[in-house]
MIDOSE-1310 file (N, C-alpha, C; in nm, 2 decimals, decimal comma, always signed):
residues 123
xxxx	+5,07/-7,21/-13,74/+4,97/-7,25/-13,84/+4,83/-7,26/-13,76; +4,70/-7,22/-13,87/+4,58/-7,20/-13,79/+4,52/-7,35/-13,76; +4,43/-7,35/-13,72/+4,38/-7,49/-13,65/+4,28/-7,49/-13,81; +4,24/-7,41/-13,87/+4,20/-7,45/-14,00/+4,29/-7,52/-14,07
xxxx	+4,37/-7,41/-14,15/+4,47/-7,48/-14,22/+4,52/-7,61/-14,20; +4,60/-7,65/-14,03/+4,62/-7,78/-14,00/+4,50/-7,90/-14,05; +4,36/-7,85/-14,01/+4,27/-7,96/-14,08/+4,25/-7,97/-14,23; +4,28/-7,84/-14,27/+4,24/-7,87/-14,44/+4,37/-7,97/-14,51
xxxx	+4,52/-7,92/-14,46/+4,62/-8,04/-14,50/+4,60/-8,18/-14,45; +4,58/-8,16/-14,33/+4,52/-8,31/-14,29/+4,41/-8,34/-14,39; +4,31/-8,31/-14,40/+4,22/-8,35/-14,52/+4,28/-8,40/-14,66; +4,37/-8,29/-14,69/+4,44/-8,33/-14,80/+4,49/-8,46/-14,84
xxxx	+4,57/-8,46/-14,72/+4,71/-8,61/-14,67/+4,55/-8,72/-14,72; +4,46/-8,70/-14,65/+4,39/-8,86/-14,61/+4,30/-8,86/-14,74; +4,28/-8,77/-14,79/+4,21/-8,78/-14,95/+4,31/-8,84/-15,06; +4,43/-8,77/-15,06/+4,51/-8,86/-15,13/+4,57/-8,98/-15,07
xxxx	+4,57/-9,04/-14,99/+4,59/-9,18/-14,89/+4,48/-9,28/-14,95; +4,31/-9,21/-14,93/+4,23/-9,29/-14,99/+4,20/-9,34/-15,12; +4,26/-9,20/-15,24/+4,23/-9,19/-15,38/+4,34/-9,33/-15,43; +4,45/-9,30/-15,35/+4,57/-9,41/-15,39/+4,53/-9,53/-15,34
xxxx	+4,45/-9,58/-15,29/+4,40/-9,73/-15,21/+4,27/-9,75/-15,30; +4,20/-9,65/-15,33/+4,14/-9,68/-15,42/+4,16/-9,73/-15,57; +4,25/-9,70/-15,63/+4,31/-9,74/-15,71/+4,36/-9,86/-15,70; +4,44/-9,89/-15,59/+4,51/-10,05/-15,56/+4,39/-10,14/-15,58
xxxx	+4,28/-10,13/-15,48/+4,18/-10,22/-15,46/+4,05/-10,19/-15,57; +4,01/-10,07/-15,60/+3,92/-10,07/-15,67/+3,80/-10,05/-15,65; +3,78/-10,04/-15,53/+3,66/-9,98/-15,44/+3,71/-9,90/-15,36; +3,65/-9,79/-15,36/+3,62/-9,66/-15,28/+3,58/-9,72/-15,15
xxxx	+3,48/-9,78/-15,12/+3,48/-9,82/-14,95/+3,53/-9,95/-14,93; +3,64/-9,98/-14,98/+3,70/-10,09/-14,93/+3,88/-10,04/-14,90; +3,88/-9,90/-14,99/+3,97/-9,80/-14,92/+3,94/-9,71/-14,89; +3,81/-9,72/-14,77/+3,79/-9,65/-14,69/+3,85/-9,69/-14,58
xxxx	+3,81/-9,86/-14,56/+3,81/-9,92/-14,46/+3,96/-9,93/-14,43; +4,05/-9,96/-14,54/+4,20/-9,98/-14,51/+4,21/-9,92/-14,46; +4,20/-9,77/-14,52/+4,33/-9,63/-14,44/+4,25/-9,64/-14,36; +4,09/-9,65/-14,29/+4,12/-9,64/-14,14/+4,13/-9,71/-14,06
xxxx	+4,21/-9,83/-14,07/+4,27/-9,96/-14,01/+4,42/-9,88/-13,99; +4,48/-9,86/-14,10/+4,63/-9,81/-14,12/+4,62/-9,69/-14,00; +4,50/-9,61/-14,01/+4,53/-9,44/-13,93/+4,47/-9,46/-13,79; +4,40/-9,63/-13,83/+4,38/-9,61/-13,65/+4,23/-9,51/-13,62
xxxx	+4,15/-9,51/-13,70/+4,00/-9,45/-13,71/+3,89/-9,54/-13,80; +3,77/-9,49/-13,74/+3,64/-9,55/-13,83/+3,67/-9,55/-13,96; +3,62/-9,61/-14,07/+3,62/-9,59/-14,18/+3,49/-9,49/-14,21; +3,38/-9,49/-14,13/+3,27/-9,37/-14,09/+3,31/-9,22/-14,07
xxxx	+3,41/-9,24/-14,00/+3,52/-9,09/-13,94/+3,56/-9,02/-14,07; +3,66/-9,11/-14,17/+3,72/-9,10/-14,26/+3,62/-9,06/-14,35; +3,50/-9,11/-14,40/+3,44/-9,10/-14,51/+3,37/-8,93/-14,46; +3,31/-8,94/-14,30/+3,29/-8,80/-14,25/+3,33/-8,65/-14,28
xxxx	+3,50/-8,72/-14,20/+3,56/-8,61/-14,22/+3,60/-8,55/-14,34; +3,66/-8,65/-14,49/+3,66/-8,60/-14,59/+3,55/-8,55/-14,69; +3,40/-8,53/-14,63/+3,33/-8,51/-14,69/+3,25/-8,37/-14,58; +3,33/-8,34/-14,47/+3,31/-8,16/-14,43/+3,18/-8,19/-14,34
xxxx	+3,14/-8,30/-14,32/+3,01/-8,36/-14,28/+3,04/-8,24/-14,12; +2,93/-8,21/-14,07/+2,95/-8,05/-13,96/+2,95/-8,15/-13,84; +2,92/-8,23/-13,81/+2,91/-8,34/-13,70/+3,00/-8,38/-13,66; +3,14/-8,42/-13,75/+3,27/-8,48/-13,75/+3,35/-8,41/-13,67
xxxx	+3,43/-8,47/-13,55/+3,53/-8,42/-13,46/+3,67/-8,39/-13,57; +3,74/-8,34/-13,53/+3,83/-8,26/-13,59/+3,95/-8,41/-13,47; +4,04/-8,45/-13,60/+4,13/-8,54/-13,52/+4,21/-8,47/-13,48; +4,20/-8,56/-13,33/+4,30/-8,58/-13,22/+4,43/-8,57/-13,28
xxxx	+4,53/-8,53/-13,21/+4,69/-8,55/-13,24/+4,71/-8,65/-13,27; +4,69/-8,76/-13,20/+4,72/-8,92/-13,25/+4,74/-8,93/-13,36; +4,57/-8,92/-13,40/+4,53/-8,92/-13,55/+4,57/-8,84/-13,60; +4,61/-8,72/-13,62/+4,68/-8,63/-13,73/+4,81/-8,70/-13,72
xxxx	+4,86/-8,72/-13,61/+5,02/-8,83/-13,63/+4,99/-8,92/-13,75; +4,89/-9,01/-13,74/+4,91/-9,13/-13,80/+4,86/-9,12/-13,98; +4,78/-9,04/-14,01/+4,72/-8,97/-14,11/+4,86/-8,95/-14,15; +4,98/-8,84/-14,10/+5,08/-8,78/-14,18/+5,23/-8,91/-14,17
xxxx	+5,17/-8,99/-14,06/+5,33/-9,10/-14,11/+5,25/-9,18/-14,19; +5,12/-9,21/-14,24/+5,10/-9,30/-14,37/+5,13/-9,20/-14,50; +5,11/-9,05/-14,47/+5,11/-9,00/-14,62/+5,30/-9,03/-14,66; +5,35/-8,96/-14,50/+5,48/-9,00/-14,57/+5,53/-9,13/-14,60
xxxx	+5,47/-9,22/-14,59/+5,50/-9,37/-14,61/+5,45/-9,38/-14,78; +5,37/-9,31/-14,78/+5,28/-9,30/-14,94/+5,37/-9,24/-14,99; +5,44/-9,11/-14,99/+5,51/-9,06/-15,04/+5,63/-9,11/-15,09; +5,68/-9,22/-15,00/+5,83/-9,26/-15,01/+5,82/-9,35/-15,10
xxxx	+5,67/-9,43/-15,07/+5,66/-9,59/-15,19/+5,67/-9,49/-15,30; +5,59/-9,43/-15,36/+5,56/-9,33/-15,47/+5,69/-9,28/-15,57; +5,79/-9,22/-15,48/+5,89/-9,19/-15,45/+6,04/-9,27/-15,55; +5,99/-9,44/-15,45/+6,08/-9,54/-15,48/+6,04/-9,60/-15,62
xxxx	+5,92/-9,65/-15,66/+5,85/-9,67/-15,77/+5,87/-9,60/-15,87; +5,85/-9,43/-15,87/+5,91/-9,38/-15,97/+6,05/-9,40/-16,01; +6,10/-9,41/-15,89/+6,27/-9,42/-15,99/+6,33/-9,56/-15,97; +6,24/-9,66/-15,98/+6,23/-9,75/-16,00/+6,20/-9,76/-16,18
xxxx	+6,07/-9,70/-16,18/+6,04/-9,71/-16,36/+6,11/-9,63/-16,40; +6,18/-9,51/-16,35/+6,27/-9,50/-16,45/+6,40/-9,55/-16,48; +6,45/-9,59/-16,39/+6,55/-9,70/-16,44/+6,53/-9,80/-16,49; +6,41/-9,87/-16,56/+6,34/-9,99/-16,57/+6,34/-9,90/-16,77
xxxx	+6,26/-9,80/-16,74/+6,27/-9,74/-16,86/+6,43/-9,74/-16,92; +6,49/-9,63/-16,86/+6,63/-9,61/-16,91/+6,67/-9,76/-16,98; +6,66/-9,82/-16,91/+6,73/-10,03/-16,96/+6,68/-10,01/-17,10; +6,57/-10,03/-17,09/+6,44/-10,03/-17,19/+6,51/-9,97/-17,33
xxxx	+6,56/-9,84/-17,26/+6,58/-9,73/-17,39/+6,72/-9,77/-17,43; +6,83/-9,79/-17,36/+6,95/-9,81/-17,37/+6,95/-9,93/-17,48; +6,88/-10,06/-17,45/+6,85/-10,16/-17,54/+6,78/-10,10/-17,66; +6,69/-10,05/-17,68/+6,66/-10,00/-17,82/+6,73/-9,89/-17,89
xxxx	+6,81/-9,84/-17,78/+6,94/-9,75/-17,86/+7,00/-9,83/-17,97; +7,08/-9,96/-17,86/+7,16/-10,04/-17,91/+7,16/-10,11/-18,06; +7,02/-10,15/-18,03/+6,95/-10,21/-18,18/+6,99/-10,14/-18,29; +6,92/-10,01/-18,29/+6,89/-9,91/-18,38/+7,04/-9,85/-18,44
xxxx	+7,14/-9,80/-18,35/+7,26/-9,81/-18,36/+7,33/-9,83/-18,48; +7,25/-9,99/-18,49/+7,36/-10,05/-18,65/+7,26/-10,05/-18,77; +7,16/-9,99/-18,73/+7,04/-9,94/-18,88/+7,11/-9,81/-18,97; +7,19/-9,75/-18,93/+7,27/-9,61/-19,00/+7,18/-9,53/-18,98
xxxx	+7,15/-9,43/-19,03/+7,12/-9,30/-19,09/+6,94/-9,30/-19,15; +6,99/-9,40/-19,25/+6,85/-9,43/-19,31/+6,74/-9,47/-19,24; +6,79/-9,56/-19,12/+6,71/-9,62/-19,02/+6,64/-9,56/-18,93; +6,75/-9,47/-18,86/+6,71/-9,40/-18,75/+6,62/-9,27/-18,81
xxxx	+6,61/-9,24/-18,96/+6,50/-9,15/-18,95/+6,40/-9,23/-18,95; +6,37/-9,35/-19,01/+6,26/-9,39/-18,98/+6,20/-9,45/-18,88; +6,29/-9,47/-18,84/+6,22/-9,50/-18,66/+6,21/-9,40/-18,58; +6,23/-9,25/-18,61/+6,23/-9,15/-18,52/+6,04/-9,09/-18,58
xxxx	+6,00/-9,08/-18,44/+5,86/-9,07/-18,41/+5,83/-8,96/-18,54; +5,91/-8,84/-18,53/+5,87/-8,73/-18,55/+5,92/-8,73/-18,72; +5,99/-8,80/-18,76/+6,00/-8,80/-18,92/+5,93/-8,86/-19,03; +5,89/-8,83/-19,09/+5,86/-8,89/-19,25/+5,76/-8,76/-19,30
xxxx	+5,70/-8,78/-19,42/+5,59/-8,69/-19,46/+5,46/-8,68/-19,41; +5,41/-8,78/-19,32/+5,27/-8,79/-19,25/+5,30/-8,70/-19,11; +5,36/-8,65/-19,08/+5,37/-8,59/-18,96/+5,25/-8,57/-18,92; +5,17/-8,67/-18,77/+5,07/-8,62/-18,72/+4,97/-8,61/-18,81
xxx	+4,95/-8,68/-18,90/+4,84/-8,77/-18,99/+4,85/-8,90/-19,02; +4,76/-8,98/-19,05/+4,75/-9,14/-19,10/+4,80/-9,13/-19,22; +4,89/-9,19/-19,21/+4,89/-9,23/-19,40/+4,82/-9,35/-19,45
């Protein structure tokens, strides 16, 4: 792999590292500063390097280590969470099977999203 390439996935990894912290906390430079407490760099470095700034050192191994064991740490919460909601869902659904169940026939068309005469209009 070229020593480009390697920096542009690295780029990648720590843009989505920061975009997902930003969301948790809700500021952009307040997940700056996290991931670069977590990666072990400036939050200056971080904001640098993801913005192609010509000045910025290209990270050290260290730092490309720690950049890719937080993405995979991100990846794995991400990971767990999803199939977390989906079994949280499935419950969800299984219970409103259950209900619906003893409505018959008549019921279940009207509780099914896609039936009646308004299809995809207000009535």
């Amino acid at each position: 792999m070229s020593a480009a390439a390697l920096t542009s996935i690295t780029r990648s990894a720590l843009s989505a590292l920061v975009e997902r912290e930003e969301r948790r906390t809700g500021s952009r430079m307040v997940a700056y500063e996290v991931v670069a407490q977590t990666i072990g760099a400036s939050s200056s470095w971080v904001r640098a390097f993801l913005s192609r700034s010509e000045g910025v050192k290209e990270p050290r191994i260290t730092l490309f280590q720690n950049i890719r064991a937080s993405y995979e740490n991100l990846c794995s919460r991400v990971e767990r969470e999803n199939r977390e909601d989906e079994r949280r869902l499935r419950l969800i659904k299984g219970e409103i099977d259950a209900v619906t169940e003893g409505f018959g026939e008549q019921g279940r068309r009207q509780a099914s999203p896609i039936a009646g005469p308004f299809l995809g209009k207000d009535p």
